[in-house]
C-alpha positions as CSV (number, residue, x, y, z in Angstrom):
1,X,34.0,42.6,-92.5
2,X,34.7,45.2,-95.2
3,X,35.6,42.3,-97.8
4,X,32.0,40.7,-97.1
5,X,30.4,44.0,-96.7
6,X,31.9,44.6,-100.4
7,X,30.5,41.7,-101.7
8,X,26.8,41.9,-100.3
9,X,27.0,45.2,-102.4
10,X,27.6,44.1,-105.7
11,X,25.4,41.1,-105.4
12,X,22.4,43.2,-104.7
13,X,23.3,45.4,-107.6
14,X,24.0,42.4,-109.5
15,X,20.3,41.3,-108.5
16,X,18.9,45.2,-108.7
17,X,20.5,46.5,-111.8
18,X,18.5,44.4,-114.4
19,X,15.2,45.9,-113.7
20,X,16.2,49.4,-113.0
21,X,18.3,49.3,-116.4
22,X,14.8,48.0,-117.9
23,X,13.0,50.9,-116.9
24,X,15.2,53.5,-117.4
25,X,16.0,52.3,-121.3
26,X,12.2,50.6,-122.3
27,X,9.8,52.2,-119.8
28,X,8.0,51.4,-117.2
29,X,4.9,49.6,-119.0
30,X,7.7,46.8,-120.3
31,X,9.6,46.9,-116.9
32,X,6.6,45.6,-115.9
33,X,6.3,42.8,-118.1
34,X,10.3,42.0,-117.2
35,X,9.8,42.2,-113.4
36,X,6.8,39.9,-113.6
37,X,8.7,37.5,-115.5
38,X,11.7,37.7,-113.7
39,X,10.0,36.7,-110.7
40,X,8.8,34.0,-111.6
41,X,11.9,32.3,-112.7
42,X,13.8,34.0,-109.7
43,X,11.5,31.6,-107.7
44,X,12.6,28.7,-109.6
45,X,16.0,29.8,-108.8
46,X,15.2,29.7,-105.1
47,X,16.0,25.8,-104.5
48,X,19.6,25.9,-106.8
49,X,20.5,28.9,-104.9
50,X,19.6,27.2,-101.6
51,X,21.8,24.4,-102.3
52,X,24.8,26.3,-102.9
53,X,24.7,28.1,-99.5
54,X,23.1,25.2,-97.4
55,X,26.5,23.2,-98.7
56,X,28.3,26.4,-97.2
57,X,29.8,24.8,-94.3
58,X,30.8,21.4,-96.0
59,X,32.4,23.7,-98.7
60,X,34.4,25.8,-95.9
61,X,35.3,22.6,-94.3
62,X,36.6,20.2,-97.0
63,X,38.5,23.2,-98.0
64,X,40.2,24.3,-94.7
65,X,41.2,20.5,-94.1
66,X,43.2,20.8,-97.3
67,X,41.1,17.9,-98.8
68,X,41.5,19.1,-102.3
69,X,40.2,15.8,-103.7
70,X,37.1,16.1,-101.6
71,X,36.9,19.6,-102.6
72,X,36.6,19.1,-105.7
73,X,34.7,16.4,-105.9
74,X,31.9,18.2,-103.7
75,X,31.7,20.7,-106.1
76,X,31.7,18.7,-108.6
77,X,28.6,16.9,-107.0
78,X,26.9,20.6,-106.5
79,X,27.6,21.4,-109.7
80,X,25.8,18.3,-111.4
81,X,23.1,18.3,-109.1
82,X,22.4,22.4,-109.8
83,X,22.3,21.7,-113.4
84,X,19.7,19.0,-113.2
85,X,17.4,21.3,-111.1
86,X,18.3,23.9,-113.6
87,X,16.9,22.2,-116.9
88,X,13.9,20.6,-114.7
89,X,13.3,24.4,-113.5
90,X,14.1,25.9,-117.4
91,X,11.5,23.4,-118.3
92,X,8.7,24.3,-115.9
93,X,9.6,28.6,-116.7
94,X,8.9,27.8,-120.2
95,X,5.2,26.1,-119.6
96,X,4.4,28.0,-116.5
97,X,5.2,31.4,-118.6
98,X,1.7,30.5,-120.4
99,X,0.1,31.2,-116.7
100,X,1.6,34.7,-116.4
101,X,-1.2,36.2,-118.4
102,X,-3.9,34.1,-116.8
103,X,-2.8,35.2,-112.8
104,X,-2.1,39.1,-114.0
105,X,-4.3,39.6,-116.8
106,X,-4.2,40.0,-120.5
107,X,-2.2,43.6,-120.2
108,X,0.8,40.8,-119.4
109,X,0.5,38.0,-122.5
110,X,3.8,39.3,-123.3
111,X,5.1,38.6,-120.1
112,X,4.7,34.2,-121.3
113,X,7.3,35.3,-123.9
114,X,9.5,36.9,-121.9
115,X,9.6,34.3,-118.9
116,X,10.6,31.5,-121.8
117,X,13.7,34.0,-122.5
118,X,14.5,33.8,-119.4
119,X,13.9,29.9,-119.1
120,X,17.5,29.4,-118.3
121,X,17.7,32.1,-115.5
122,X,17.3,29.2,-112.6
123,X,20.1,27.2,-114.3
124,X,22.6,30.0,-114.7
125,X,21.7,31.6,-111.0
126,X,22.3,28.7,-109.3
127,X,25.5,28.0,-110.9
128,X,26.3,31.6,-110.3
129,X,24.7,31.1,-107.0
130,X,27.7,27.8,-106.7
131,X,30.5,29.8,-108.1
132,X,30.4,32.2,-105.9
133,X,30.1,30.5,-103.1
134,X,33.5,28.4,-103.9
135,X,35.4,31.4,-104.6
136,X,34.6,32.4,-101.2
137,X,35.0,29.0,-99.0
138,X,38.4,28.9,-100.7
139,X,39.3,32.4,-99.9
140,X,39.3,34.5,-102.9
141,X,36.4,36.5,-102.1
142,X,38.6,39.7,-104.4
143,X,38.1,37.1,-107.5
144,X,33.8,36.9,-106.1
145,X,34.3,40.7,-106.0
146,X,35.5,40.9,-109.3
147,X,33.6,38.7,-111.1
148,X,30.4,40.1,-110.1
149,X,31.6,43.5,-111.0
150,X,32.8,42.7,-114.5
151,X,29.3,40.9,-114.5
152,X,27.2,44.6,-113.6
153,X,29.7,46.4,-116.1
154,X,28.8,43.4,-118.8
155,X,24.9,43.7,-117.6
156,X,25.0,47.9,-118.1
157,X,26.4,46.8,-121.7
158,X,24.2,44.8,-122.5
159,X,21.5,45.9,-121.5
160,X,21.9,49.7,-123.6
161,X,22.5,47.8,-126.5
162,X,19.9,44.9,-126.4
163,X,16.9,46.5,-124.8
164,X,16.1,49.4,-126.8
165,X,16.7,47.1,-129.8
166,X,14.5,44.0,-128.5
């Protein structure tokens, strides 16, 4: 329980950090741009991510039976599959950004920009989303654990050298 309980924590700060880093280095005015951006893509991400966990049990299973061939090929099948939704959903962020000022107002015309930056966000969750997932169905949930970690520290990095700039 501790190892899951571990890893539920740094994926919600993995999910958290982004915005709270936003505000605390650019303000809360262009937090709100980011936020109202993000969600928009973040709901793009919804049917990648839901694919990597509905294939949960099948992942588990091939695994467990020691049908590394099968494994692999699943994955490899997820994998494919999450990077066509992800360009279809990168596509539909960048023209539904346009909307963003339209539904919130004219304070968020900026927010258009900013959801095209983030066009990719579906594509990269879901394969985050994926990776994840395999690293625990195979049991190295320490390497999950890891990997997101290195991902905040990267994120913190990041983010005090990017957002003042941009």
């Amino acid at each position: 329980g501790i190892g899951f309980s571990l890893m539920r924590l740094v994926e919600t700060g993995m999910t958290s950090l982004d915005k709270t880093l936003v505000l605390k280095l650019a303000g809360s005015e262009i937090a709100g741009i980011y936020s109202s951006a993000y969600r928009l893509v973040a709901v793009l991400a919804i049917p990648a991510t839901s694919l990597g966990m509905a294939a949960l049990p099948r992942l588990f299973r091939t695994y467990e039976e020691g049908a590394t061939a099968r494994h692999t090929s699943l994955v490899r099948h997820l994998v494919s599959i999450t990077c066509a939704y992800g360009l279809v959903a990168a596509l539909a962020a960048w023209l539904l950004g346009g909307a963003l000022p339209l539904l919130l107002g004219s304070h968020f015309s900026a927010a258009a920009q900013t959801a095209r930056w983030l066009a990719l966000s579906p594509l990269l969750y879901g394969l985050y989303t994926l990776g994840c997932n395999v690293l625990v169905t195979s049991h190295r949930r320490y390497l999950r654990v890891l990997a997101q970690a290195s991902g905040m520290v990267l994120l913190t990095l990041s983010a005090v050298i990017c957002v003042p700039e941009f």
